[in-house]
C-alpha positions as CSV (number, residue, x, y, z in Angstrom):
1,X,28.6,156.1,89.4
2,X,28.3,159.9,89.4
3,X,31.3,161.7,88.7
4,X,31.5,163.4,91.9
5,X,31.8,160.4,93.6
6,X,34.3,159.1,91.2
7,X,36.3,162.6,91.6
8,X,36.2,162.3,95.7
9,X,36.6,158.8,95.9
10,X,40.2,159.1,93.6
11,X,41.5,162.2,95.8
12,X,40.8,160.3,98.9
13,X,42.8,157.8,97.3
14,X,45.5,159.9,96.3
15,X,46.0,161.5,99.3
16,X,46.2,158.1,101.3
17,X,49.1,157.4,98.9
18,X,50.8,160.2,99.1
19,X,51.2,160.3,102.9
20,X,51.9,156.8,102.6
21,X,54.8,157.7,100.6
22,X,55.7,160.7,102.0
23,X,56.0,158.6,105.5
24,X,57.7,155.8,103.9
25,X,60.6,158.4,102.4
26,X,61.1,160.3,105.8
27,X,64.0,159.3,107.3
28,X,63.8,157.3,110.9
29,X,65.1,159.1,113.5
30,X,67.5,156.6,115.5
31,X,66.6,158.2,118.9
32,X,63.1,158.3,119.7
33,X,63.7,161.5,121.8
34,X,65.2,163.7,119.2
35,X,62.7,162.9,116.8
């Protein structure tokens, strides 16, 4: 596998985890409205 591959395929997957995270640690607003 060529490295540049290997390099976009791991920031692809970091940035999926990071927003995963990043979503998971916001906090839920109780009222849709006042999001």
């Amino acid at each position: 596998m060529p490295s540049l591959v290997f390099a976009y395929m791991l920031g692809v997957l970091l940035m999926t985890i990071g927003s995963y995270i990043i979503r998971a640690q916001q906090p839920r607003p109780r009222n849709g409205r006042n999001a």
